[in-house]
DSSP file (Angstrom, degrees, kcal/mol; ACC not computed):
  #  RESIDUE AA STRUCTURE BP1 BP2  ACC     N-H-->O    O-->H-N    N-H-->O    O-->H-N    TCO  KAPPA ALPHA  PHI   PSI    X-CA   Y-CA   Z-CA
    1    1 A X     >        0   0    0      0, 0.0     4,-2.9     0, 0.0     5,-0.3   0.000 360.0 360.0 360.0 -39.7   54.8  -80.8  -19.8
    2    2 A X  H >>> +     0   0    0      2,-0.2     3,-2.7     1,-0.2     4,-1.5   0.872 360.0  45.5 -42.2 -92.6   58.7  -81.6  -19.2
    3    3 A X  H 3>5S+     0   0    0      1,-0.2     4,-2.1     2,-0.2     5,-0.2   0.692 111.3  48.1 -52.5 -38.2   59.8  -80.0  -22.3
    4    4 A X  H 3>5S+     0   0    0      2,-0.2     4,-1.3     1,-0.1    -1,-0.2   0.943 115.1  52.1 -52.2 -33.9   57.5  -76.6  -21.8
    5    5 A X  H X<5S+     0   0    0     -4,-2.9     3,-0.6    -3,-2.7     4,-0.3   0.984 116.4  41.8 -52.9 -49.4   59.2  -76.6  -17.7
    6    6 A X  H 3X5S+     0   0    0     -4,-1.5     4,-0.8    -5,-0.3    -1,-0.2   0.791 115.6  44.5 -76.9 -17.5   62.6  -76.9  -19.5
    7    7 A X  H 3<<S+     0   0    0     -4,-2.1    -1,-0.2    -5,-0.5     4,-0.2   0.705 114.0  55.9 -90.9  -5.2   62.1  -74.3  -22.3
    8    8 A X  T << S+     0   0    0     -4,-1.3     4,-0.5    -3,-0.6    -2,-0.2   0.372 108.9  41.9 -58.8 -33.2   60.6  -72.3  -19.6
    9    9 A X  T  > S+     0   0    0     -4,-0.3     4,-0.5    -5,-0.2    -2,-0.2   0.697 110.5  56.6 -96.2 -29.0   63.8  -72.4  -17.4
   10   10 A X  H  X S+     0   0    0     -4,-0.8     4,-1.1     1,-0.3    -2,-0.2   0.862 111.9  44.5 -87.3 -19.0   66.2  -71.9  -20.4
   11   11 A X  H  4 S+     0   0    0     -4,-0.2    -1,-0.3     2,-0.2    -2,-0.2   0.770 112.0  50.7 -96.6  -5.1   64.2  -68.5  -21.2
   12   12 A X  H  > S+     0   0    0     -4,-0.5     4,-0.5     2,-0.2    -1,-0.2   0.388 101.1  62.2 -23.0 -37.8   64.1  -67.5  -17.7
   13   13 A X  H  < S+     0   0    0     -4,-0.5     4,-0.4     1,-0.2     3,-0.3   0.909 106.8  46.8 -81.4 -34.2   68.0  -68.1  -17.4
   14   14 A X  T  < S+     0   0    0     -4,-1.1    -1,-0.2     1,-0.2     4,-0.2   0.326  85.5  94.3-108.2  16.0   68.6  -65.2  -20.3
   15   15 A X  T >> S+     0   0    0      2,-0.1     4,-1.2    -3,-0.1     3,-1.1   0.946  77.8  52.9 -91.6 -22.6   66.4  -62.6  -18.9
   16   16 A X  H >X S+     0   0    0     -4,-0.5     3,-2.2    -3,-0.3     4,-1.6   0.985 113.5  45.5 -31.2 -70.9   68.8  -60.6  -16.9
   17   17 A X  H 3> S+     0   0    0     -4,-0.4     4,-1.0     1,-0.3    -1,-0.2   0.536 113.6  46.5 -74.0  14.9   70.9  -60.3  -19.8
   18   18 A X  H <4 S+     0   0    0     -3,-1.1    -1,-0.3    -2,-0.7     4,-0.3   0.571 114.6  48.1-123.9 -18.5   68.0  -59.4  -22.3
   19   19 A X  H <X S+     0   0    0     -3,-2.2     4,-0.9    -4,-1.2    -2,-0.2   0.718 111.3  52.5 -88.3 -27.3   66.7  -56.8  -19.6
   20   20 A X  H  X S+     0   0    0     -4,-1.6     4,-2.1    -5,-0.2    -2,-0.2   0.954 109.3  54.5 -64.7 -63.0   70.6  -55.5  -19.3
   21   21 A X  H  X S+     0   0    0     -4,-1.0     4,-0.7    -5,-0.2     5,-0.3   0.757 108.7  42.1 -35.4 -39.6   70.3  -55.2  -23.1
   22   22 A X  H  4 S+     0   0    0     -4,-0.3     4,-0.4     2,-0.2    -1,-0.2   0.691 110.0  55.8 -98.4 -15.8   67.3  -53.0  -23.3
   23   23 A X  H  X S+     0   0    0     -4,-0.9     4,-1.3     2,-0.1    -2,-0.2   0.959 109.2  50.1 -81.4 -39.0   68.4  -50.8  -20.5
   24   24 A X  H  < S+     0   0    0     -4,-2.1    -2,-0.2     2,-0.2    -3,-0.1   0.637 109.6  54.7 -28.1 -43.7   71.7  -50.2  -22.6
   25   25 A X  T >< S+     0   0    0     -4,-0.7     3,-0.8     2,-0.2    -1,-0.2   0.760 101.7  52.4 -84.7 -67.2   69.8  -49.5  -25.2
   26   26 A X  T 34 S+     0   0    0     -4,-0.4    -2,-0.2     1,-0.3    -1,-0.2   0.965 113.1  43.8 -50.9 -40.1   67.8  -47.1  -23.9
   27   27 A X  T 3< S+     0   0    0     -4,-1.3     2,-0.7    -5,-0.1    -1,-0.3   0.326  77.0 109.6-120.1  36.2   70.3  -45.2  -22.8
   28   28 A X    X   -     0   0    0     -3,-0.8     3,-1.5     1,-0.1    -3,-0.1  -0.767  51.4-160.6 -56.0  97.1   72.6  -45.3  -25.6
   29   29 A X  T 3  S+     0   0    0     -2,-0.7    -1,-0.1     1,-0.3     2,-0.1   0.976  94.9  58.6 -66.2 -41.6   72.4  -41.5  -27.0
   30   30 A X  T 3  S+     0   0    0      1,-0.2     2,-0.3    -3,-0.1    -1,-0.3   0.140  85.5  98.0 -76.7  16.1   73.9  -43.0  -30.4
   31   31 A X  S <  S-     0   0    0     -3,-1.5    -1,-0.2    -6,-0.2    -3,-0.1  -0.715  93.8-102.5 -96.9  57.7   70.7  -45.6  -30.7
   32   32 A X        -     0   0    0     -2,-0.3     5,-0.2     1,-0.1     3,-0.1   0.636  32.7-116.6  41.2 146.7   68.3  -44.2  -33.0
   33   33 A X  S    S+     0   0    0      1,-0.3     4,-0.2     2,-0.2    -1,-0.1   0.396 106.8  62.5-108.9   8.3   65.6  -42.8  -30.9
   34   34 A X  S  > S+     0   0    0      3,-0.1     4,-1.2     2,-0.1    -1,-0.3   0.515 109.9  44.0-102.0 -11.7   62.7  -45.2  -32.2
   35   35 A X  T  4 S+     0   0    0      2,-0.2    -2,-0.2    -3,-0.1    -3,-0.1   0.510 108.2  52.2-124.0  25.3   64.5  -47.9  -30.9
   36   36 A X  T  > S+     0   0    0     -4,-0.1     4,-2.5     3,-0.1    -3,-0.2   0.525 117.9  45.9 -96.9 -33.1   65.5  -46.4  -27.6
   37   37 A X  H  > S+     0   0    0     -4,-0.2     4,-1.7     2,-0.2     5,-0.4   0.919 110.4  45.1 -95.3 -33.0   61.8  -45.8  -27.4
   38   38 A X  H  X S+     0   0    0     -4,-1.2     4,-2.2     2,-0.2    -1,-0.2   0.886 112.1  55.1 -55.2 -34.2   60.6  -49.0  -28.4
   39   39 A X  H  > S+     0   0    0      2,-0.2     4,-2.2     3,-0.1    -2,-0.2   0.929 115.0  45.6 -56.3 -59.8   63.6  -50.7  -25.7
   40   40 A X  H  X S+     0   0    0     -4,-2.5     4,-0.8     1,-0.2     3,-0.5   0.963 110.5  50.0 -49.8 -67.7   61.7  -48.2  -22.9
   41   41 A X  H >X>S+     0   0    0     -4,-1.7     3,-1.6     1,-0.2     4,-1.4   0.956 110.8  50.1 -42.8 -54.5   58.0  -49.4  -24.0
   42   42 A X  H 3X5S+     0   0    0     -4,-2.2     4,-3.2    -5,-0.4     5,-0.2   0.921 113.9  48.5 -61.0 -40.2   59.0  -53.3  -23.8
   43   43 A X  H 3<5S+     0   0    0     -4,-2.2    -1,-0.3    -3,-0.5    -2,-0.2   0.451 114.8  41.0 -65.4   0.4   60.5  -52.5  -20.2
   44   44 A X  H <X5S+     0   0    0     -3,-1.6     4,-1.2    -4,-0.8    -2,-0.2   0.720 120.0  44.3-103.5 -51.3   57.5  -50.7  -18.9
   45   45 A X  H ><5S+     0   0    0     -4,-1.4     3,-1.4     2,-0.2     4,-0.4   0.941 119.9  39.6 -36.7 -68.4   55.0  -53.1  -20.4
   46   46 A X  G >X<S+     0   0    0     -4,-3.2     4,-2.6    -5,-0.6     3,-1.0   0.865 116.6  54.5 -49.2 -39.3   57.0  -56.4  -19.3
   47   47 A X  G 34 S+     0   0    0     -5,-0.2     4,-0.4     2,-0.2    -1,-0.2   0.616 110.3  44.4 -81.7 -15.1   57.7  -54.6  -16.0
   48   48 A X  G <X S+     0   0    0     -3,-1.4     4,-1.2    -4,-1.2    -1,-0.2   0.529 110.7  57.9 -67.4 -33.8   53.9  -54.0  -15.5
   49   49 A X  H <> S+     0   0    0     -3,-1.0     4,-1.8    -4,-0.4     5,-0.2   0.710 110.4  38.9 -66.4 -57.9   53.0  -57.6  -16.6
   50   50 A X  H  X S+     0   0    0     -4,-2.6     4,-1.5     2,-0.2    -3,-0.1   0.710 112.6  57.1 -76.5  -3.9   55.0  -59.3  -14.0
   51   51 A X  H  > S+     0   0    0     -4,-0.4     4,-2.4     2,-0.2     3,-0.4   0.947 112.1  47.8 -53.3 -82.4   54.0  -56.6  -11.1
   52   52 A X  H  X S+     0   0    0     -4,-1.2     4,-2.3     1,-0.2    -2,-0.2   0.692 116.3  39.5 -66.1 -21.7   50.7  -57.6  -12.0
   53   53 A X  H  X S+     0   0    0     -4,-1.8     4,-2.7     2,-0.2     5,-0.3   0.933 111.2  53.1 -49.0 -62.5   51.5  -61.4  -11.9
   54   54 A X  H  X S+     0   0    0     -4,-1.5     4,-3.4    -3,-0.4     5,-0.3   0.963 111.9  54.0 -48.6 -48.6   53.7  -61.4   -8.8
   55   55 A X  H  X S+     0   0    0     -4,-2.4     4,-2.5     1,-0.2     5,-0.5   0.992 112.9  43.0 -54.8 -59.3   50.3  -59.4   -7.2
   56   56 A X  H  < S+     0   0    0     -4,-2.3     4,-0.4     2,-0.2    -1,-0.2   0.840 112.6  50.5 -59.4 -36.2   48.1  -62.2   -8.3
   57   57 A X  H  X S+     0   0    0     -4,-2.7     4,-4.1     2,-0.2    -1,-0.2   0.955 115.8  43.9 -44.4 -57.4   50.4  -65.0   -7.2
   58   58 A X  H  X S+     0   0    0     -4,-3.4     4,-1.6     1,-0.3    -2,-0.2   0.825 113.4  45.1 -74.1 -31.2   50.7  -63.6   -4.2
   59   59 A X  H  X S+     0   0    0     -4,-2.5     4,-1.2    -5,-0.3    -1,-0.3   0.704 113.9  52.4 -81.2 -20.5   47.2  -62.8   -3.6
   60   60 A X  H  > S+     0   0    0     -5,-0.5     4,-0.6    -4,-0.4    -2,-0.2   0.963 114.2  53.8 -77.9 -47.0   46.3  -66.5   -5.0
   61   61 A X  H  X S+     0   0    0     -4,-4.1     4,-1.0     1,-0.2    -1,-0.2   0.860  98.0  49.8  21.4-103.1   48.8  -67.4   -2.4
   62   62 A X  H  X S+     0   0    0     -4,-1.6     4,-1.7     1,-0.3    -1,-0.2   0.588 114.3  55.7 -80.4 -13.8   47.7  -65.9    0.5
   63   63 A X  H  X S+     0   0    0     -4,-1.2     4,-1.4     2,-0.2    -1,-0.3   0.533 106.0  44.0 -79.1 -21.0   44.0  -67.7   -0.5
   64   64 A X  H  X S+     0   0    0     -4,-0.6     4,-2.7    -5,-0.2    -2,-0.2   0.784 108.0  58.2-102.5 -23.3   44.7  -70.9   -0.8
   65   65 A X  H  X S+     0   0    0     -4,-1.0     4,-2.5     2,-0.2    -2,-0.2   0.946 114.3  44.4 -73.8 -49.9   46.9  -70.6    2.5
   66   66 A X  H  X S+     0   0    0     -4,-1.7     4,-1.7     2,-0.2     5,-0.3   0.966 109.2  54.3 -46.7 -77.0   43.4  -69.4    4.1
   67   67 A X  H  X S+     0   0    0     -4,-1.4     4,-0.9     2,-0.2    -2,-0.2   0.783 108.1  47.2  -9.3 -77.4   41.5  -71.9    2.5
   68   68 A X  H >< S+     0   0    0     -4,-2.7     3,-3.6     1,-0.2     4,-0.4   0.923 112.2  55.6 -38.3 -84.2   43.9  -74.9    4.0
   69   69 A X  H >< S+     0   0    0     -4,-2.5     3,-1.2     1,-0.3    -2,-0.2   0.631 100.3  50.9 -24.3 -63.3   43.6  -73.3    7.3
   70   70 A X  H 3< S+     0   0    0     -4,-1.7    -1,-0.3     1,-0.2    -2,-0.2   0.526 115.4  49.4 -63.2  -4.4   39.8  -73.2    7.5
   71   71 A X  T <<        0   0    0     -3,-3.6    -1,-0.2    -4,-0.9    -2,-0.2   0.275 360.0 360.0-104.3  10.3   40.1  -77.1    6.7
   72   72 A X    <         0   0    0     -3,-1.2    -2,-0.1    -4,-0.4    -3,-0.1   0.472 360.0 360.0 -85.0 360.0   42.4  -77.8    9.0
């Protein structure tokens, strides 16, 4: 479980620069336009997948907080 936390953290540390990359990308006019449009797709997909994660966290959250409460 260590090493997935730490290979977990080290790919965590390079997504700013890999989200920096694909926005560059995108809007590079001299970037071939299937791989400006493939650069768009992977930042509305990924950005859609972790919206809906952060929602479910939060919602998972705000349940478990209830939960404790009504056992307090």
């Amino acid at each position: 479980m260590e090493l997935l936390e730490r290979n977990t953290a080290a790919l965590q540390g390079h997504l700013a620069g890999a989200i920096e990359v694909m926005g560059k990308i995108c809007q590079d006019a001299d970037t071939a336009p299937q791989v400006r449009l493939n650069a768009a797709d992977a930042i509305i997909r990924n950005s859609l997948k972790l919206t809906e994660t952060t929602d479910i966290l939060a919602r998972l959250c705000e349940l478990e907080k209830q939960m404790e409460e009504g056992h307090a």
